[in-house]
Backbone bond lengths (Angstrom), bond angles and torsions (degrees), N, CA, C in turn:
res aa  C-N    CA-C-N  psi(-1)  N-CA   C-N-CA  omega(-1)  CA-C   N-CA-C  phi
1 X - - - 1.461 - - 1.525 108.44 -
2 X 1.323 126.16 99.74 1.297 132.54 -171.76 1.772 108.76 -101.11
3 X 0.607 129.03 152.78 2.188 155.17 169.44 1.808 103.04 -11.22
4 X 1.671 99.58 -46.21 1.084 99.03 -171.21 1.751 100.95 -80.44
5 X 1.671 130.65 -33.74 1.410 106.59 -167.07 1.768 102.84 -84.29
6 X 1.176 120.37 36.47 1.757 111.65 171.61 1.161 99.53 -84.69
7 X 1.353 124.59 171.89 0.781 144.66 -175.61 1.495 124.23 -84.24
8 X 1.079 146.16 119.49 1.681 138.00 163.88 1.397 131.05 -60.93
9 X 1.191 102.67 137.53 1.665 94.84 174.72 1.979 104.28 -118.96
10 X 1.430 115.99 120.40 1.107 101.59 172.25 1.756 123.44 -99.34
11 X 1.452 132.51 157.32 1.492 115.92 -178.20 1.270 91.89 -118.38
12 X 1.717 105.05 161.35 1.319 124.83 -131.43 1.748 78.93 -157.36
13 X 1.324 107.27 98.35 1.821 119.73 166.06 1.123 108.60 -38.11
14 X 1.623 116.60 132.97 1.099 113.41 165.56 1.134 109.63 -88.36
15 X 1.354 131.79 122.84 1.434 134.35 153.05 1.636 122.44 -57.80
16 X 1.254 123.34 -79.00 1.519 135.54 166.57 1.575 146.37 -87.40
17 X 1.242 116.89 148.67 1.640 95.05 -159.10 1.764 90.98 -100.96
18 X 1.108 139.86 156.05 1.325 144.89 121.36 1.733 97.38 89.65
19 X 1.473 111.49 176.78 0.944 101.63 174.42 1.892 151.10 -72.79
20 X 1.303 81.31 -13.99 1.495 126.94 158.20 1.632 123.80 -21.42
21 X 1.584 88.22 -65.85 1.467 113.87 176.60 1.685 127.88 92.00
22 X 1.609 108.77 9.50 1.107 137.26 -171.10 1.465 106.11 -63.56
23 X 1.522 125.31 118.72 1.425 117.77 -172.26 1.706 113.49 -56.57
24 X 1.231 121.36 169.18 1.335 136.31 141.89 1.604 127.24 -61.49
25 X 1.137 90.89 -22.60 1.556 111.01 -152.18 1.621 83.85 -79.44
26 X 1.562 130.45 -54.21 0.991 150.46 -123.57 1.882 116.07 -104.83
27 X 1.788 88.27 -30.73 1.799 109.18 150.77 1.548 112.49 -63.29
28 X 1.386 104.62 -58.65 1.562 116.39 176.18 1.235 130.95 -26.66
29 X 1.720 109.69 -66.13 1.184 142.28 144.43 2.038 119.95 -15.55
30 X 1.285 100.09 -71.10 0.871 118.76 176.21 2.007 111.58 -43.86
31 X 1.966 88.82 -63.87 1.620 100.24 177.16 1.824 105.85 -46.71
32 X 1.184 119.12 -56.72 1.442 124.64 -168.45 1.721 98.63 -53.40
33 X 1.194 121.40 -57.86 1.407 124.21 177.59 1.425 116.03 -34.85
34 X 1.814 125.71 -71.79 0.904 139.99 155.39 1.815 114.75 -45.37
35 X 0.987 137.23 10.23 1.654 121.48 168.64 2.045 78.60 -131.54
36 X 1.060 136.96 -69.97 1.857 110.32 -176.16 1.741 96.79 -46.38
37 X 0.838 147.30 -58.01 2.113 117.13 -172.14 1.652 91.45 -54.60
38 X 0.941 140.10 -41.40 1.631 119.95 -145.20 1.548 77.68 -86.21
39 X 0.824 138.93 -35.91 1.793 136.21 -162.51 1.862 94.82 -73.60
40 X 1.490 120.76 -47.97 1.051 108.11 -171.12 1.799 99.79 -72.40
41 X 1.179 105.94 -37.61 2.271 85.89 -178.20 1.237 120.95 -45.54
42 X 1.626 98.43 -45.92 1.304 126.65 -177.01 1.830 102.14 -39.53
43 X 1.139 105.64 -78.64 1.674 118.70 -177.23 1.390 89.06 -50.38
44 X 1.494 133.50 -88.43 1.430 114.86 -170.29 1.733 123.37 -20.46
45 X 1.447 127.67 -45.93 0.984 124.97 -164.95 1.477 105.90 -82.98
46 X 1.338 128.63 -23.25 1.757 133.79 172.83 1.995 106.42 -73.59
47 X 1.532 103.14 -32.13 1.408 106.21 170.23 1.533 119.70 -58.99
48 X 1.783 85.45 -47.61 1.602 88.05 -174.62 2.304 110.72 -79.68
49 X 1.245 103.54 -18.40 0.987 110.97 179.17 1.642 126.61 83.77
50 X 1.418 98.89 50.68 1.653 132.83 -158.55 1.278 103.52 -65.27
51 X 1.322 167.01 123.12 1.160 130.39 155.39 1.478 122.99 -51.22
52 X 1.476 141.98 -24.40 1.461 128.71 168.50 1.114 120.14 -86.36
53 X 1.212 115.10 6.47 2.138 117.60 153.10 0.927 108.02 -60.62
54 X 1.442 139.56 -13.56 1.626 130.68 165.84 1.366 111.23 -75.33
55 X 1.432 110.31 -45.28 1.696 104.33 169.62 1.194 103.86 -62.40
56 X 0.933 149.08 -69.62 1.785 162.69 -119.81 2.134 89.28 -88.97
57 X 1.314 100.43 -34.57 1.742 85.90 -175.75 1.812 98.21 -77.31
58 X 1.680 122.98 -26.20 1.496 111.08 -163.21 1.369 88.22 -83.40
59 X 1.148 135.29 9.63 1.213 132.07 160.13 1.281 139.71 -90.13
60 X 1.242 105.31 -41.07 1.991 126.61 157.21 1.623 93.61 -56.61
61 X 1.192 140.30 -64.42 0.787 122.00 178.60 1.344 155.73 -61.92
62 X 0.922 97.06 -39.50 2.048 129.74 149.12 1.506 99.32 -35.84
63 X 1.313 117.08 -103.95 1.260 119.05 152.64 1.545 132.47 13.77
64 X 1.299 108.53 -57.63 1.197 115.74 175.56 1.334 119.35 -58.00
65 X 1.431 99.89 -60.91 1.467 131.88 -171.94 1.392 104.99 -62.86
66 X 1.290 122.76 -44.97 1.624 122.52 162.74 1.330 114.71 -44.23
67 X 1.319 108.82 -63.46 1.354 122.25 175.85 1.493 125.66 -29.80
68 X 1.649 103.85 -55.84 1.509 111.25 171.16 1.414 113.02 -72.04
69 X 1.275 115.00 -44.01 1.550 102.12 172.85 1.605 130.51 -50.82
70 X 1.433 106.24 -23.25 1.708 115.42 -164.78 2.123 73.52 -89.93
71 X 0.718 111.86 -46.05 1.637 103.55 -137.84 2.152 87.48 -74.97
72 X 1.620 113.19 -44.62 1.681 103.64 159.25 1.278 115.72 -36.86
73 X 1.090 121.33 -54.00 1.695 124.08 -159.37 1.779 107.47 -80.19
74 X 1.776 96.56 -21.47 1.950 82.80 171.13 1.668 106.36 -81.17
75 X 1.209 97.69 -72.17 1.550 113.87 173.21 1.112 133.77 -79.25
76 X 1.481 128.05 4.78 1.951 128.10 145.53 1.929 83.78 97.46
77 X 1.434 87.07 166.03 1.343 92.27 -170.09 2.039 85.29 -91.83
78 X 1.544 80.59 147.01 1.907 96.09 -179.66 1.860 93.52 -125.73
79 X 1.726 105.91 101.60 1.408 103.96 159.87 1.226 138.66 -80.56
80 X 1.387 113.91 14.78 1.372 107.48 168.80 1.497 108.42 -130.34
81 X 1.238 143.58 127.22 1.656 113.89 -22.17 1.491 119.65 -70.03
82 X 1.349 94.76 151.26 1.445 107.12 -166.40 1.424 116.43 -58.59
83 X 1.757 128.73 -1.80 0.909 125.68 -176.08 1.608 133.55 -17.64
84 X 1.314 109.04 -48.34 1.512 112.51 -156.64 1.885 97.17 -84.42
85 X 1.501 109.85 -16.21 1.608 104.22 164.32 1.216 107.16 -67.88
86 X 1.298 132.58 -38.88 1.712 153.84 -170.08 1.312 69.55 -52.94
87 X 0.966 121.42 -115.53 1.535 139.80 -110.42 1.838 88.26 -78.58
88 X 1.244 132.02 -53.80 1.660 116.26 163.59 1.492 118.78 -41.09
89 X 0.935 132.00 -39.98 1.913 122.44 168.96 1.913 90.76 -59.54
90 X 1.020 107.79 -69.65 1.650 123.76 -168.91 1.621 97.61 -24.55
91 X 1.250 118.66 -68.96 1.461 141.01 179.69 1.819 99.78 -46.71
92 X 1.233 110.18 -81.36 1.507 117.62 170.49 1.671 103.69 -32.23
93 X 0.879 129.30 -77.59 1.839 137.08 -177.71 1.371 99.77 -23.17
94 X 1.633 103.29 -54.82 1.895 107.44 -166.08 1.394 111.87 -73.69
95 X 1.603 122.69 -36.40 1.341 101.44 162.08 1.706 123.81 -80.52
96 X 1.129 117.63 -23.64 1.343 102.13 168.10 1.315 125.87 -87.20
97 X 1.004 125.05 14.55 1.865 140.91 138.08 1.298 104.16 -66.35
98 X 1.151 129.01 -70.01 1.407 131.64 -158.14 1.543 102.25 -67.01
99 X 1.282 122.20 -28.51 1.573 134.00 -142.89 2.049 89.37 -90.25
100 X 1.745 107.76 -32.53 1.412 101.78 -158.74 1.389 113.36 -82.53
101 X 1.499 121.65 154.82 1.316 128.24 -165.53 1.638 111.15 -65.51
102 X 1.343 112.73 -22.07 1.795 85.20 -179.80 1.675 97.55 -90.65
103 X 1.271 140.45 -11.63 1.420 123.11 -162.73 2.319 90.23 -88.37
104 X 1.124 104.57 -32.89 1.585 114.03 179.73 1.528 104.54 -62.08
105 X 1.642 117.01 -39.67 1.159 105.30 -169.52 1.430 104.85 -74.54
106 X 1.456 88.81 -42.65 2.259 94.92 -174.09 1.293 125.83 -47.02
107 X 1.435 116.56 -22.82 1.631 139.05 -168.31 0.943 108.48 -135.65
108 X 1.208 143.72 0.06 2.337 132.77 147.19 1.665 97.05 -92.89
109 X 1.194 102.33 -23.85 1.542 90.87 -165.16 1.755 117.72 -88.84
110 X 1.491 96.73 -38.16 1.337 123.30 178.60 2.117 106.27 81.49
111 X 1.220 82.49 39.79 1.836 77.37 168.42 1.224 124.68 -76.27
112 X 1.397 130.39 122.60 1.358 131.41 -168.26 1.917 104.27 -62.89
113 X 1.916 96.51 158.66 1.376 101.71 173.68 1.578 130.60 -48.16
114 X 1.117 146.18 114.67 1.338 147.56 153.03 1.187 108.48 -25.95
């Protein structure tokens, strides 16, 4: 019994949840809605120079990066368009912005503008 006589399993998108008939698409939607507002406070509060816009960015970013990981592992990585590299550098960028010592010092510390 060699590799080729196993058996296959193929997956089959889920479109709808329950009996209901309420999309997937439409929870999703929703999630994406709710994480762009938290992304825009987020930026408002690094504009305004908040001290918890430093938490709130390892969070946009986190987030993100979760995000792409759950969403590779449902639906496989799709390289054309390259989106999901987009937005993983994007994700990576925001914590290592947030992560570096002068933006940490400027916002835990509260040192005024130069």
């Amino acid at each position: 019994m060699g590799i080729a006589s196993l058996p296959t399993a193929r997956m089959t998108p889920v479109t709808h949840l329950g009996a209901g008939g309420e999309s997937v698409r439409t929870g999703l939607d929703t999630l994406r809605a709710e994480d762009a507002s938290m992304t825009v406070v987020v930026a408002y509060g690094l504009w305004t120079e908040r001290r918890w816009a430093w938490a709130g960015s390892l969070l946009v970013g986190g987030v993100l990066l979760a995000w792409l990981a759950v969403e590779i592992a449902v639906i496989g990585y799709v390289p054309r368009p390259p989106l999901q590299v987009v937005y993983g550098a994007l994700g990576i960028a925001i914590l290592g912005l947030a992560l570096s010592p002068s933006v940490r010092r400027r916002l835990l510390s509260g040192e005024s503008p130069s």
